[in-house]
LOMAR-423469 format. One record per residue (C-alpha): residue number from 1; x, y, z. Coordinates in steps of 0.05 Angstrom, whole numbers, plus 5000, padded with zeros to 4 digits. Layout:
# residues N
 pos east north   up
 NUM    X     Y    Z
...
# end
This chain:
# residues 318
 pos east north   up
   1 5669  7564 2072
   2 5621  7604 2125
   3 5547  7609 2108
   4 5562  7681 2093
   5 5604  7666 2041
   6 5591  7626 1962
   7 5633  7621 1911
   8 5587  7669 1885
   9 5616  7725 1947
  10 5600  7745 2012
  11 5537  7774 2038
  12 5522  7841 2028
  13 5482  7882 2072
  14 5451  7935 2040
  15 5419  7991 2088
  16 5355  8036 2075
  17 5308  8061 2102
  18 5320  8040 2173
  19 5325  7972 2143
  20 5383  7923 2145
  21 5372  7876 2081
  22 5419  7815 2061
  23 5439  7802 1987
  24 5466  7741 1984
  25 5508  7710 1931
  26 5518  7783 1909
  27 5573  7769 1851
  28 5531  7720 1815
  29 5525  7735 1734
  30 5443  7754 1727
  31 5464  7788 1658
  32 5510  7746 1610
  33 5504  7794 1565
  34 5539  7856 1603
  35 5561  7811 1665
  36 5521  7845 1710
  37 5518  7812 1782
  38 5451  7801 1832
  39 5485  7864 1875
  40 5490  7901 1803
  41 5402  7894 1800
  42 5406  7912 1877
  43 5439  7973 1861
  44 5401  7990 1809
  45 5327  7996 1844
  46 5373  8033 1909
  47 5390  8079 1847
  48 5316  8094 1825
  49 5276  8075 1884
  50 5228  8138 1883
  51 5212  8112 1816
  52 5209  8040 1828
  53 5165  8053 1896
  54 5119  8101 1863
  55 5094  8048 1807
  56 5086  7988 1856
  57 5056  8029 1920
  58 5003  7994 1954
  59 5000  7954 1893
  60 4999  7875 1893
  61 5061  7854 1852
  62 5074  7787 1819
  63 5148  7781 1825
  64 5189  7737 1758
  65 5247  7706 1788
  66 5315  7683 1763
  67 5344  7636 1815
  68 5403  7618 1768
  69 5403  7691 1741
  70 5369  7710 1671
  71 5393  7649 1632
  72 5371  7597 1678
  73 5300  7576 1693
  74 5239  7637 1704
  75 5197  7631 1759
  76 5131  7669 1766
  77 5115  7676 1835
  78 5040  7707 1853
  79 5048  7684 1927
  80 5100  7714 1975
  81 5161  7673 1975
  82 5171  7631 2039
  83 5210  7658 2102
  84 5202  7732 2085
  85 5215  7783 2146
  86 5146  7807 2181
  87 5155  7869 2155
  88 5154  7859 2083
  89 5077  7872 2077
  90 5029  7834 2032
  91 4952  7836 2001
  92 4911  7776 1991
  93 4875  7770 1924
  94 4822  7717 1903
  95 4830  7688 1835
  96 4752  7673 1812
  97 4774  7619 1762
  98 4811  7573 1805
  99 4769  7592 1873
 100 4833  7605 1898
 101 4870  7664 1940
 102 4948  7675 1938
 103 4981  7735 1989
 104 5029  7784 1938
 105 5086  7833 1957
 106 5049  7893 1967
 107 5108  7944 1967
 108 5102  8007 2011
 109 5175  8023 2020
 110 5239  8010 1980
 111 5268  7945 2026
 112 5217  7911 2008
 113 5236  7905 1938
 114 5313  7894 1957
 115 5282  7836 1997
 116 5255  7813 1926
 117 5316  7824 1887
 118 5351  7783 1948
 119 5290  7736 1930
 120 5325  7726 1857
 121 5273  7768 1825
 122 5283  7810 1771
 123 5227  7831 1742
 124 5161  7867 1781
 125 5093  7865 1758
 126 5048  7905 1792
 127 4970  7897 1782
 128 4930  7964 1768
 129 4897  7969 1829
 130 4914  7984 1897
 131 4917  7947 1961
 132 4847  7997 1989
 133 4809  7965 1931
 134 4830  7897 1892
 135 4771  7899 1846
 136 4776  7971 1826
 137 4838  7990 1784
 138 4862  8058 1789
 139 4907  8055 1723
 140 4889  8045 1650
 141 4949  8009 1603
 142 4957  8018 1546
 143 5000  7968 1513
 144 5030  7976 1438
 145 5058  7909 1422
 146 5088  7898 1358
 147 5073  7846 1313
 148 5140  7811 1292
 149 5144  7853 1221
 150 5125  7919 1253
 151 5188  7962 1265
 152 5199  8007 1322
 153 5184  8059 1267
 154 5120  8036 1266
 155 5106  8036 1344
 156 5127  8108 1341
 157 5069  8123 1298
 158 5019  8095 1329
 159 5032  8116 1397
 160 5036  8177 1363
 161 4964  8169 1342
 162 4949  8145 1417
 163 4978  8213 1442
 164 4920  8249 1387
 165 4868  8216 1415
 166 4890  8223 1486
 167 4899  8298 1484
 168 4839  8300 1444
 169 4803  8263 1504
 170 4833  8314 1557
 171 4876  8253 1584
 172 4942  8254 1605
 173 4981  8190 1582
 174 5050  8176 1617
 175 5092  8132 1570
 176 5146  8091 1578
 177 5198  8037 1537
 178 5164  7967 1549
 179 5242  7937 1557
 180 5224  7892 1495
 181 5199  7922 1428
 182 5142  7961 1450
 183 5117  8024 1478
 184 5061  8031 1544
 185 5024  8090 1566
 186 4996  8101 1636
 187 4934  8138 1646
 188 4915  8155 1723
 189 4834  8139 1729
 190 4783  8148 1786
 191 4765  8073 1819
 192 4704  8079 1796
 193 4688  8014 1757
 194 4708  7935 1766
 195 4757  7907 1713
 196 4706  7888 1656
 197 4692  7962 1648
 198 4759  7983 1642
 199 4774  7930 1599
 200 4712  7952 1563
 201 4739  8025 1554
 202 4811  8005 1536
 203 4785  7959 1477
 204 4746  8030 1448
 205 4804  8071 1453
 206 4842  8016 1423
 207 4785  8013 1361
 208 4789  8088 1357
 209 4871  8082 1337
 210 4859  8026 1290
 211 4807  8074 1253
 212 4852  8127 1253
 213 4912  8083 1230
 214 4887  8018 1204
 215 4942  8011 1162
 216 4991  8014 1233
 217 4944  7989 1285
 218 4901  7929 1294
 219 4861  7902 1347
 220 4841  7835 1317
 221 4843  7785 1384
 222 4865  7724 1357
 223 4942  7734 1330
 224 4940  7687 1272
 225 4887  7744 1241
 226 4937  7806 1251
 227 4977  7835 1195
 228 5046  7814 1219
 229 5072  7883 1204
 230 5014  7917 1244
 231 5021  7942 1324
 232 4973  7905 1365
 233 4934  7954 1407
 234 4934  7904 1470
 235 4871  7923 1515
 236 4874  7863 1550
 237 4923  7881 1590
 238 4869  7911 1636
 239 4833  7854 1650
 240 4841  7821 1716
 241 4897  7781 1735
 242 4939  7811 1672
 243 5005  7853 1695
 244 5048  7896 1658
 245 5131  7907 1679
 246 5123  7964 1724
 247 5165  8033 1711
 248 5233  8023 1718
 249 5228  7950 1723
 250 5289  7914 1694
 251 5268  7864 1642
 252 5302  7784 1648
 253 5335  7786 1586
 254 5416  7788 1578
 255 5424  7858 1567
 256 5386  7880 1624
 257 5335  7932 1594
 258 5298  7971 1631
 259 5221  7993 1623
 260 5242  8066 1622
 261 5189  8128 1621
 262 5202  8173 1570
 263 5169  8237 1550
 264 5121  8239 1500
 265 5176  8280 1448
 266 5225  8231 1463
 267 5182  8174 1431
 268 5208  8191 1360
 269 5282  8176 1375
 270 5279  8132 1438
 271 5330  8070 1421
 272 5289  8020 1479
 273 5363  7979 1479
 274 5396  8040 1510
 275 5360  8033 1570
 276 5392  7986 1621
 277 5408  7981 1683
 278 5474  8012 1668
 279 5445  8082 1632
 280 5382  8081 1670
 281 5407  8110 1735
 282 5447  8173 1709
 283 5379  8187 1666
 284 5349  8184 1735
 285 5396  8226 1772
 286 5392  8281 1722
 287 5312  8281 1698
 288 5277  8246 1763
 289 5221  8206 1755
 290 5183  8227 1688
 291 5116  8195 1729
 292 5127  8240 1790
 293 5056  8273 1764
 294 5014  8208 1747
 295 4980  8212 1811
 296 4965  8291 1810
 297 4898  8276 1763
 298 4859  8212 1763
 299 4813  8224 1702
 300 4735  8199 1680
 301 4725  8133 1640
 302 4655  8158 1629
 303 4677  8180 1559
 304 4715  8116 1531
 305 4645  8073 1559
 306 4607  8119 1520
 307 4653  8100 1455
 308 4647  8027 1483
 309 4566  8037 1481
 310 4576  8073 1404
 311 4611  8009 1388
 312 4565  7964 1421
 313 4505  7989 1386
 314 4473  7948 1331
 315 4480  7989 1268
 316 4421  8019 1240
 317 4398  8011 1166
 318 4370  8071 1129
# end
């Protein structure tokens, strides 16, 4: 057997972009479920790479690897894997807790994350910042995460709620199918402020859902507090060092989801297990990229701090 060949198949060379990339053991089963192969997930991001490339550019990306595919071991890799061509480009981030600095992927161009599928990696994560400013995000998340008795049903309603608020605000919100049970919405912001802030600001607008819907919506920290039928409001998804499946990232489960953005109408009758790897791209081809407009507006913060300070304050007795 040549090195080019496995018993998973021979090399594949996939080109784009001016760029020659090998996908090796290309007829290995990543998906059990559907039998989808590691050339299947190649395929896939060549299918949606605007989309892909717009929610990782310039953005450092911790990459969750399947070496054996999606039922073998997971692997979450911060630092760029070993032997990767020069120009697969990179940012280096410090990491205060451990004193300790790893290089990520720092996509700029579509090979690049072929060179991470050839990689084994499934999954991307991108941070929400960019490469010109590491301690500055540029995106708030917001994160509805179901507790395990809260339906989908349920989700629906309070990102419903989220939208209220949000339009209410002046903010435009860009959602999308988490790949799991959950919704996220995207909100472009100005780099003004460091992590904390941000953080800061998610955790009001999260407070402000859960009065509107405290029956749906909690934001109780610690998960043995939350009603097990409520959606956890997760604003800690903003802090630093926390990453969120980017936009059309596959997820490493059997069926191959994808995180899949959605309009805002679509939220009432999205069915999150319809969107693979095998629907996703025909969605693509016809709609494009529902995000193609994140970046047109980066909005204020200055209002959710100003909730965060209302919170803040001690309460006054009359």
């Amino acid at each position: 057997m040549s090195p080019a060949e496995s018993e998973h198949g021979e090399d594949v060379h996939l080109e784009v972009g001016g760029r020659e990339v090998r996908i090796s053991s290309p007829e290995r089963v990543y998906f059990p479920e559907t039998g989808a192969t590691k050339l299947d997930l190649a395929q896939y991001y060549l299918a949606v790479g605007d989309g892909i490339l717009r929610a990782l550019r310039e953005r450092p990306t911790m990459l969750h690897r399947f070496p054996k595919g999606v039922a073998g071991p997971k692997v979450h890799q911060k630092r760029l894997p070993k032997g990767a061509p020069d120009w697969v480009g990179t940012v280096r981030l410090h990491f205060p807790r451990y004193d300790l600095t790893a290089d990520e992927l720092c996509p700029t161009e579509i090979a690049e994350i072929l060179w991470a599928v050839q990689m084994s990696t499934v999954e991307l994560h991108p941070w929400n910042v960019r490469r010109a400013d590491v301690d500055r995000p540029d995106e708030w998340r917001i994160d509805l995460d179901p507790m395990p008795e809260a339906g989908l049903d349920r989700v629906r309603q309070v990102a419903a709620v989220c939208h209220e608020v949000l339009d209410e605000l002046g903010i435009t919100g860009y959602p999308k199918t988490s790949g799991g049970d959950g919704l996220h919405v995207y909100v472009r912001i100005r780099p003004d402020h460091e992590f904390a802030d941000v953080r800061r600001g998610a955790l009001a607008f999260a407070r402000e859902v859960e009065r509107r819907a405290p029956d749906l919506a909690t934001t109780e920290w610690w998960r043995k507090d939350r009603d097990p039928a409520a959606v956890f409001v997760d604003y800690n998804q903003n802090a630093r060092d926390h990453t969120i499946a980017a936009a059309y990232s596959v997820r490493g489960n059997p069926r191959a989801t994808v995180s899949t953005p959605i309009t805002w109408d679509e939220i009432a009758e999205v069915e999150p297990q319809d969107c693979t790897i095998a629907t996703v791209p025909a969605r693509f081809a016809e709609l494009g990229d529902l995000h193609a407009s994140i970046d047109d507006v980066a909005h204020d913060l200055a209002p959710l701090l100003e909730w965060a300070d209302r919170d803040d304050a001690p309460a006054t007795t009359q």
